[in-house]
C-alpha positions, -999 to +999 in steps of 0.1 A: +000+000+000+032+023+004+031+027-031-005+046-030+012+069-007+042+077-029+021+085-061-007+109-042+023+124-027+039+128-064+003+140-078-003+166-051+032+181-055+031+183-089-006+198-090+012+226-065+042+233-083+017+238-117-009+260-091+021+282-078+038+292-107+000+304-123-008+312-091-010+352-107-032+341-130-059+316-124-061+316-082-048+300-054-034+263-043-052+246-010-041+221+011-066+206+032-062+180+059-096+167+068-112+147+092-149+130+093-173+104+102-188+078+074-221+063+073-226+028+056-250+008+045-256-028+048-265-053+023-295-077+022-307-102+005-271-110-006-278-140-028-249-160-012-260-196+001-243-196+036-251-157+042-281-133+042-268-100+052-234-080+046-230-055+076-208-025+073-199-004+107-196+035+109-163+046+111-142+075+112-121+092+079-087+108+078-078+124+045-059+153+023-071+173+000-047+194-027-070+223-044-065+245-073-091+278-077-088+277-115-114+311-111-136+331-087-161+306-089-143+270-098-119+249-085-103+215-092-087+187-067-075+155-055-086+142-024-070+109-009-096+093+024-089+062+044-114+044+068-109+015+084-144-003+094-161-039+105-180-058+075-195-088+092-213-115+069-250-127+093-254-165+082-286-177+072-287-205+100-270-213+136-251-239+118-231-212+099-204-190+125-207-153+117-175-140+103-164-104+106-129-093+090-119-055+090-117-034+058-092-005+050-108+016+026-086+039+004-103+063-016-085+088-045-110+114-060-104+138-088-132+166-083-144+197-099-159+224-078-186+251-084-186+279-054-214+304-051-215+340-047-224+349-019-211+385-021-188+375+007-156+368+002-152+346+035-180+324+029-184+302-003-211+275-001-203+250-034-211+220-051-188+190-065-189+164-084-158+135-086-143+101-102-115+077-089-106+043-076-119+033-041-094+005-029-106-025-005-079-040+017-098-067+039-072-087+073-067-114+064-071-144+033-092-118+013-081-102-018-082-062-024-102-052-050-102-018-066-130-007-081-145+027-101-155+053-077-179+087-079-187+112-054-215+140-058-219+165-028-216+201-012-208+221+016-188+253+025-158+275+027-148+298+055-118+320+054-107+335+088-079+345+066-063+352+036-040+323+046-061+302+069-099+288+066-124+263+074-143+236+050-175+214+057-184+184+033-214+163+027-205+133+004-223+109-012-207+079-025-221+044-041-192+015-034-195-011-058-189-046-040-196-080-060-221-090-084-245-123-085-274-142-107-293-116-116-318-127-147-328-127-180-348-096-199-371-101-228-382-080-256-401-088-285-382-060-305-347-066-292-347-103-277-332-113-248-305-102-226-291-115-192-282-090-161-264-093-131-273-083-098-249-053-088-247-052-047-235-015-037-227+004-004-243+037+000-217+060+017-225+092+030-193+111+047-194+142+069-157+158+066-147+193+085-110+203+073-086+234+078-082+248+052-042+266+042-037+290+016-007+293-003 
């Protein structure tokens, strides 16, 4: 996983180096160290014989964001979150042991931002939008997976400063786990097609971060 750290390290120096030098021009480069709280979902009706549940505990985010104001009003960044939480699989019967294993989730976001006017420099509600690669690293026997990832959200912006502020986020995002049987779709037009039955996490994360201007 040491590799993961070397190359966001890499892409948020480089995306500073490029925001300093146009720094004159297009805005300002932000670092933000954040910290949060993430809500998960479970999973029913799983479609596994031994198992008829997935369970996924709440659990605290650590994370660092690297921003570039390309305007007034936009902004562009990569965020890198880890959370570390319980997934415990309920078995169908007493003859089946429930199993829990812990998860390390790594999460790297590219994001576009859209900040309103308020007519306040300070304060700057936005919106975001975001793709990456959300990285599952189960204890044990178990295999990471990396998978596609989106975020779609909002929040807000305080500067205390022209140096120093604060930032509050409300994330959603979908985590793709495994697929199973789904079925098969008929149409008299365009025949017959099979689909699979997608299972998905719904993640919601509350971040507060501080934010630092350079």
């Amino acid at each position: 996983m040491r590799r993961w750290f070397i190359h966001f390290g890499a892409l948020v120096l480089a995306l500073g180096s490029a925001a300093l030098r146009a720094d004159a021009q297009q805005g300002r480069f932000e670092l933000t160290p954040t910290i949060g709280y993430r809500l998960n979902s479970d999973i029913n009706e799983t479609d596994v014989a031994k198992y008829s549940q997935l369970q996924f505990a709440d659990a605290a985010t650590f994370g660092l964001t690297a921003s570039w104001n390309t305007s007034a009003f936009t902004s562009v960044e990569i965020e890198y979150t880890y959370s570390g939480y319980d997934a415990t699989a309920v078995p169908r019967s007493a003859a089946t042991a429930q199993r829990t294993v812990k998860v390390g989730q790594h999460n790297v976001l590219f994001s576009g931002l859209y900040l309103f006017d308020t007519g306040n420099d300070k304060f700057q509600p936005f919106i975001l939008g975001g793709v990456g690669a959300s990285i599952l690293a189960p204890d044990g026997s178990l295999d990471s997976v990396t998978n596609f990832a989106f975020t779609i959200g909002g929040g807000v912006k305080y500067y205390a400063s022209d140096r120093i502020g604060l930032r509050g986020d409300i994330r959603w995002m979908p985590q793709y786990l495994y697929s199973t049987d789904g079925g098969t779709w008929c149409d008299p037009t365009y025949g017959c097609y099979y689909y699979p039955n997608d299972h998905f996490i719904s993640q919601w994360d509350f971040k507060l971060g501080v934010i630092v201007r350079f």
